[in-house]
C-alpha positions in Angstrom: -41.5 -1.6 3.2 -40.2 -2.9 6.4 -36.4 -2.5 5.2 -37.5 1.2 4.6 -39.0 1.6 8.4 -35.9 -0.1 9.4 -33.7 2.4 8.2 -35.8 5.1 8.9 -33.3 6.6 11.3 -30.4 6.1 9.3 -31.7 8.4 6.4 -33.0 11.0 9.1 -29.4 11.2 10.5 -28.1 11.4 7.2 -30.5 14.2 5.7 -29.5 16.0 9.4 -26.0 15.4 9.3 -25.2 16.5 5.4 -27.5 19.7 5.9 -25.2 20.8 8.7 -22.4 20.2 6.6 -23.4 22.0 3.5 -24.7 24.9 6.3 -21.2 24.9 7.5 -19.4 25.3 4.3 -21.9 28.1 2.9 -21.2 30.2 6.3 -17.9 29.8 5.8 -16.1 33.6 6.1 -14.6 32.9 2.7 -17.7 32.0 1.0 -20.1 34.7 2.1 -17.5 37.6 1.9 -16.9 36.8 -1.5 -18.3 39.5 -4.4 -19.1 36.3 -6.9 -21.1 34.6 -4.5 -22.3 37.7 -3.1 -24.0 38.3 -6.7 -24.6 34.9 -7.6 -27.5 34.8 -4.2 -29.7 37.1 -6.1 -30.5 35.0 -8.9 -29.9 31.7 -7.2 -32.4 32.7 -4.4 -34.8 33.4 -7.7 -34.3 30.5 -9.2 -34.5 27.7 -6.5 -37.4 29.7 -4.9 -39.1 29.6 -7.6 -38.9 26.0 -8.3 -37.0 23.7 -5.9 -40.1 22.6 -3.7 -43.0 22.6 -6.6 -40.8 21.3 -9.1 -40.7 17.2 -8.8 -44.4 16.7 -8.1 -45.4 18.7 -11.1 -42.9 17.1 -13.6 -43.4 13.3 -12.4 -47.2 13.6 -12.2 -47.0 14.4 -15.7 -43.8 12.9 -17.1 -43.9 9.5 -14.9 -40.9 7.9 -15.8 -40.1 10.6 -18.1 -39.7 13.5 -15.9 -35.5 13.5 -15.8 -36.0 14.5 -19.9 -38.5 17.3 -18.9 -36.5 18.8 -16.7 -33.3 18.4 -18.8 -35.5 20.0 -21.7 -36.6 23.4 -19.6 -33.1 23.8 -18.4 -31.9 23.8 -21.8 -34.3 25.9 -23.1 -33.8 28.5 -19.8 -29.8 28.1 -20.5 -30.2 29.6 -23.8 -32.3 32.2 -22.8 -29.8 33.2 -19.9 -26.7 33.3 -22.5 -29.0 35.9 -24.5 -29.6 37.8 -21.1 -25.8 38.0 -20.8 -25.1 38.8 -24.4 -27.5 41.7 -23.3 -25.6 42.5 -20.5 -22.5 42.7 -22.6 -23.7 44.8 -25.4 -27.4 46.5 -24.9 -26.2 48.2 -21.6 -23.3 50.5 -23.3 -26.1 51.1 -25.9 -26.6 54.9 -26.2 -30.7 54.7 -26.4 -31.4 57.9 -28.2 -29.3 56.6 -31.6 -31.1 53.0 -30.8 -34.5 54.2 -30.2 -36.1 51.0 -31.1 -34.1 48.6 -28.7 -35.2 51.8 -25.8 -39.0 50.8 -26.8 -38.5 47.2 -26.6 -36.7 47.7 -23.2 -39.2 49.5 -21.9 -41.8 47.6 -22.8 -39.6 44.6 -21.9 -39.4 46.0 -18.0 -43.3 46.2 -17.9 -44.1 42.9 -18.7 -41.4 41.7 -16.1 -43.1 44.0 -13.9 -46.1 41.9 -14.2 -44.2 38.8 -14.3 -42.7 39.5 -10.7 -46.3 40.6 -9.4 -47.6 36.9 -10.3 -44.7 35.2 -8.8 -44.9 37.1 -5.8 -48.4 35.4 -5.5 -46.8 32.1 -6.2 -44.1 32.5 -3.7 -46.5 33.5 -0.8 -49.4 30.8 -1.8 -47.1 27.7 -1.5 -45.5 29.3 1.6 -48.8 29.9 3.6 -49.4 26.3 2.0 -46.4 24.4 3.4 -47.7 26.2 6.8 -51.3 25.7 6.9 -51.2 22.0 6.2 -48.2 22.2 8.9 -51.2 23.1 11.3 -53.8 20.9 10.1 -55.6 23.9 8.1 -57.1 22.6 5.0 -59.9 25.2 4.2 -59.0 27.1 1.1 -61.2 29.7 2.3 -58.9 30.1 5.8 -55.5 29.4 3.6 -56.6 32.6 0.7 -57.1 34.5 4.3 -53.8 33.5 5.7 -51.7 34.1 2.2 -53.7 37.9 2.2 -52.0 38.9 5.6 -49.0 37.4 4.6 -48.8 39.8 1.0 -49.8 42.2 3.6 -46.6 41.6 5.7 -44.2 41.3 2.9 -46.0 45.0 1.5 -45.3 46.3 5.1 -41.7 45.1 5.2 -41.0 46.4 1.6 -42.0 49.8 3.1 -39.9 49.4 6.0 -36.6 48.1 4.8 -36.8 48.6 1.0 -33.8 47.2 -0.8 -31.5 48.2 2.6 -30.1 44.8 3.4 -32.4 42.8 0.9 -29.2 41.1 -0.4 -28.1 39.9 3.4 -31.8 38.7 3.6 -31.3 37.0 0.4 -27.8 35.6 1.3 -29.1 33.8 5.1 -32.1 32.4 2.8 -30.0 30.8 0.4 -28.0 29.4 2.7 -30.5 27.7 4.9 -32.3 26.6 1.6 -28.7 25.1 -0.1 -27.6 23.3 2.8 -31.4 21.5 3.2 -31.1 21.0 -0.5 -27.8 19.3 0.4 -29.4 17.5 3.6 -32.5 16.4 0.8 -30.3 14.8 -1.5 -27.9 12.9 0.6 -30.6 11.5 2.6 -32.6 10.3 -0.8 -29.4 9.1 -2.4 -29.1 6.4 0.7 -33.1 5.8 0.6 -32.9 5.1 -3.3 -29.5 2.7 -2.5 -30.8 1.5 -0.1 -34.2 -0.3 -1.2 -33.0 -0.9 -4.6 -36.2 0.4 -5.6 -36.7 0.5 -10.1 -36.0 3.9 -11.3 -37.9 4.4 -14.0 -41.0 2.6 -13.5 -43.5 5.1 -12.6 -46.5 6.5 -14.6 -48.0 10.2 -14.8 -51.0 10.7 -12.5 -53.1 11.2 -15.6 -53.2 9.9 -19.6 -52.0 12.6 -21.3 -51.6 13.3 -25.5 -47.9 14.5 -25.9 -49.1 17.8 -26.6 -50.4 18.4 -23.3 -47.3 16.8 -21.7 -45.4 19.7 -23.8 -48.4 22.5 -23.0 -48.1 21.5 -19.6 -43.8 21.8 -19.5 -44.5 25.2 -21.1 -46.3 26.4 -18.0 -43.3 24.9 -15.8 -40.9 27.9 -17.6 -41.1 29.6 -14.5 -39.2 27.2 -12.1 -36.3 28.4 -13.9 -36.4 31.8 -14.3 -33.8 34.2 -12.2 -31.2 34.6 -13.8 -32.6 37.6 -15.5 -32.3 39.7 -12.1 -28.5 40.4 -13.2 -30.2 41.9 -15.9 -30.8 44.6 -13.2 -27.5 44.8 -10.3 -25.4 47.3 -12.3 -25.4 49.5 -9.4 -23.5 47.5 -7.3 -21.8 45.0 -9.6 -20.0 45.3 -12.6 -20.5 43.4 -16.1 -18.5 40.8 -15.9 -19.4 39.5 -12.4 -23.2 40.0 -13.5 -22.3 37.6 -16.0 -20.3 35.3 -13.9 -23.4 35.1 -11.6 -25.3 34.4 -14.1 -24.1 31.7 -15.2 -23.0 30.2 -12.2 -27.0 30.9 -10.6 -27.7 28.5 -13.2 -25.5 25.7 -13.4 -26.1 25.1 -9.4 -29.9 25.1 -10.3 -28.9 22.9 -13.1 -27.3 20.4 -10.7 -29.6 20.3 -7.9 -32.9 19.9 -10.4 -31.4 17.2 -12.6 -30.2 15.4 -9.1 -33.4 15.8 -7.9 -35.6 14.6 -10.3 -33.4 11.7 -11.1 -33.5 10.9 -7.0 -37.1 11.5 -6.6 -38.0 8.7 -9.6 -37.9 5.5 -6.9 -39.9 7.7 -4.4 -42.9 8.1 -6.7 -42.6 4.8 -7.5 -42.6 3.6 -4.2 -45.3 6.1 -3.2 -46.9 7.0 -6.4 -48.7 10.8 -6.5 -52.8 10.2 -6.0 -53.3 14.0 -6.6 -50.9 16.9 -7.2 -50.9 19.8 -4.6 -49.1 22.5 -3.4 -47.6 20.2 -0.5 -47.6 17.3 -2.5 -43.6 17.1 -2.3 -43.0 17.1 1.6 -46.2 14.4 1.9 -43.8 11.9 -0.3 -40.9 12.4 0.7 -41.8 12.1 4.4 -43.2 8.8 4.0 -39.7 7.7 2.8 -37.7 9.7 5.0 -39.4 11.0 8.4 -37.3 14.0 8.7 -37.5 15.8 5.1 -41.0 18.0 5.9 -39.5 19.4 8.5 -36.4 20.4 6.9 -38.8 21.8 3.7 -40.8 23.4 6.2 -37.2 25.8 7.5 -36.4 25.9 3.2 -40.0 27.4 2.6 -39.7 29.7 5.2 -36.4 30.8 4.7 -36.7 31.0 0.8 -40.1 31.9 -0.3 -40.7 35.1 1.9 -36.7 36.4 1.2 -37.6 35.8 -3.0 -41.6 37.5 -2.2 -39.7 40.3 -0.7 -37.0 40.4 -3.9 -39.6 40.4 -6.4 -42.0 42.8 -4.5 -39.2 45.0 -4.5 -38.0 44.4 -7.6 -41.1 45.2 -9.0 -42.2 48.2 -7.5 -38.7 49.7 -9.0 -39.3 49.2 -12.4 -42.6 50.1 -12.4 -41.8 53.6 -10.7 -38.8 53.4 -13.5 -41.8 52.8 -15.8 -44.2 55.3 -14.1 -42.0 57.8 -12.8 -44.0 60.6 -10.3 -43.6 62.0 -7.4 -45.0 59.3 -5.2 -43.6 57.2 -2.8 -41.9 53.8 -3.6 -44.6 52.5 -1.6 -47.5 53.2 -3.4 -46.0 50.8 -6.3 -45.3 48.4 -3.8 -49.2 48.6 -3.2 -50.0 47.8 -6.5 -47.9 44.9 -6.8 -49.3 43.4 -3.5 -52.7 44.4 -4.7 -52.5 42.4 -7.4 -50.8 39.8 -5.9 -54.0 40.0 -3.7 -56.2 40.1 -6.3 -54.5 37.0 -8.2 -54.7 34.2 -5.2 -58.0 34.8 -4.4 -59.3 34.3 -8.4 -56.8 31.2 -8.8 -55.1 28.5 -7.6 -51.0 27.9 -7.3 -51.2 25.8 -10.4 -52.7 28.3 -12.2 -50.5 31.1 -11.1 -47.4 28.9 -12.0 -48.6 28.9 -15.6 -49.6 32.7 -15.8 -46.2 33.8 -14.2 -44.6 31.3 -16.6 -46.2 32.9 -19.6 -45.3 36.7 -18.4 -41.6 36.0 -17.8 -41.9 34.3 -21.5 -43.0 37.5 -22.6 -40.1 39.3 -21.1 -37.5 37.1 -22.5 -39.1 37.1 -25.9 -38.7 41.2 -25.7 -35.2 40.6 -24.1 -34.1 38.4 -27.6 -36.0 40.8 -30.1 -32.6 43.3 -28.3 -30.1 40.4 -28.7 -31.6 40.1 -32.1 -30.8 43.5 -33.0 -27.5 44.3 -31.4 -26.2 41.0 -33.1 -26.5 41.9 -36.5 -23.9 44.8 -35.5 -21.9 42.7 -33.4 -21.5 39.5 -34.5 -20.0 38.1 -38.4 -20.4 35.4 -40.5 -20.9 32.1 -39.2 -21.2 33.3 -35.7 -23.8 35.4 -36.1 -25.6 33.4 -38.5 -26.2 30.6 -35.9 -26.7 33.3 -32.9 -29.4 34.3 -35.0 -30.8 30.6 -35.3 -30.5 29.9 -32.0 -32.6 33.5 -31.0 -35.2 31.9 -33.5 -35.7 28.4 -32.1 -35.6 30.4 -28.6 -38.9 33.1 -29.9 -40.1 30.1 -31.3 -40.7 28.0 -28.6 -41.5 31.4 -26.3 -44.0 31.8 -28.6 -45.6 27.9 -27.5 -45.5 28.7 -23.7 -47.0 32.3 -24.5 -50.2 31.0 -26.6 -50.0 27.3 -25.3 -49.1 26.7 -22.1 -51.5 25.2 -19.2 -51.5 24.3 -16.0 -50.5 20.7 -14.5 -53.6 18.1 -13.6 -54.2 19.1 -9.8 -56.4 18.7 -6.8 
């Protein structure tokens, strides 16, 4: 350990350094004025808020050594998923609905259940950022923190009224970049901790014995660090097809790349300082006893990317439910109701437990969004093409169907 206070500095001026040189590529005026990247913020905000600072402490206080294989097996899984949400995009939006009435039923019921799905995560988005802020201060009542994450929703409902989706996606765009560049500053600066002590790689164990069902009940309920993709789903207005697509795709082979570098970097840091119990916070208390510096840049990243994706998916989901719902009443009223339950969740659960019921609505969404791929394939696709599109849609429902009816939450505090 005293080689690791010795270079204390030296990884603090390396996470510093590289996080202003990501920061100063990603403002660069060729980067943020182009349409690609313009489209690929909205599900890459999605996705990395959603998972980037929960993410590690859940898989390795489950996985141990094994966590780089769980990660690698939800990214596969949500990389299959996301090819049948831009098959979708391809084919089911030229669909004329009134000859396909079936596919209009299973849309529709599709957009309620991501509804839902966007009401819980908004929950989970606000809870571990009220979380990173009240342990920030010293608050540790869960009373005071449920108070705290209430006027928060409240904010995000009153800013929803306010500025509606009018210069959302600029929001979007400063939070990612803040959020990519500390990603950037987080991974350079645990690259030289991990070369630096030679520490084992794989040599940790999970906080808890688990049976391998549980490990893979407990993965289920993780589906949701990887959702956001699916939001191109919904940008036809401004984009067309093909750059939905391209977004897609390249929202998640970034995520791809940063989670499977960060798990792998994180293994010698959990060996080193080995999880007692899993929190919401659990991730910036580790790291920060290896690398001084890292809290406070996930403290900017939390800031920056949890209220921006709150704010998307509060927004998001007052849409479709008016969309759903339609009347003659405000935006804002469906705004209420998804801050309302937002509200309603926090207060009769904890962030663990919200993880694993947002992961099981977006599953529910998906599995709708493949029943359409399903369908349109048959008229299509041919022959061997379609035969193992339809394969691969099965093994996809299939293991829907596990996080659906199986998933739980991880062991926590």
């Amino acid at each position: 350990m005293e080689g690791i206070i010795s270079n204390s500095n030296l990884f603090n001026s390396i996470a510093i350094v590289a996080t202003l040189i990501f920061g100063l590529f990603l403002i660069r005026k060729k980067v943020i004025n182009s349409e690609l990247w313009g489209a690929t913020v909205t599900p890459l905000a999605s996705i990395i808020g959603s998972g980037f600072l929960i993410v590690a402490p859940l898989l390795h206080s489950v996985f141990g050594k094994w966590a780089p294989m769980g990660i690698i097996v939800l990214l596969v899984l949500a990389y299959g998923i996301g090819r049948v949400i831009r098959f979708n995009i391809l084919h089911a939006e030229s669909l004329e609905f009134s000859s396909h009435p079936f596919n209009l039923r299973l849309e529709k019921l599709s957009q309620i259940v991501l509804g839902i799905a966007y009401a819980i995560s908004v929950a989970f988005y606000i809870s571990l950022f009220t979380s990173f802020i009240s342990r920030e201060f010293g608050i540790d009542n869960t009373q005071t923190m449920k108070w705290i994450t209430t006027a928060t929703l409240l904010s995000v409902m009153g800013v929803s009224w306010w500025r509606g989706t009018k210069g959302l996606e600029r929001i979007e765009l400063i939070a990612v970049t803040i959020k990519l560049a500390v990603i950037g500053g987080v991974l350079a600066a645990l690259a030289s901790f991990d070369i630096a002590t030679q520490t084992h790689w794989f040599g940790h164990d999970p906080i808890k014995k688990l049976t391998f069902f549980e490990k893979m009940a407990m993965l289920a309920g993780m589906l949701m660090v990887t959702q956001g993709f699916e939001t191109t789903r919904f940008m036809g207005e401004h984009y067309s097809k093909n750059i939905r697509i391209q977004a897609s795709r390249n929202s998640q082979w970034i995520a791809i790349a940063i989670y499977i570098l960060f798990i792998g970097l994180t293994c010698p840091i959990f060996l080193d300082f080995p999880i007692v119990e899993l929190n919401e916070t659990t991730i910036s208390q580790s790291l920060g006893r290896a690398v001084s510096v890292l809290p406070l840049l996930l403290l900017g990243a939390a800031i920056a990317s949890q209220l921006s994706a709150a704010l998307a998916d509060t927004i998001g989901a007052g849409g479709l439910l008016k969309e759903i719902i339609p009347s003659s009443l405000s935006i804002n009223l469906y705004y209420m109701i998804v801050i309302g339950s937002a509200i309603f969740l926090i207060w009769s659960a904890n962030v663990f437990e919200i993880i694993n019921l947002a992961s099981k609505g977006f599953a529910g969404f998906f599995f709708l969004q493949i029943l359409v791929a399903l369908n349109l394939i048959r008229q299509k696709l041919n022959g061997s093409k379609q035969f193992f599109s339809i394969l691969g849609c099965l093994i996809l429902e299939a293991a829907l169907i596990f996080v659906i009816f199986f998933s739980i939450p991880a062991p926590h505090s």
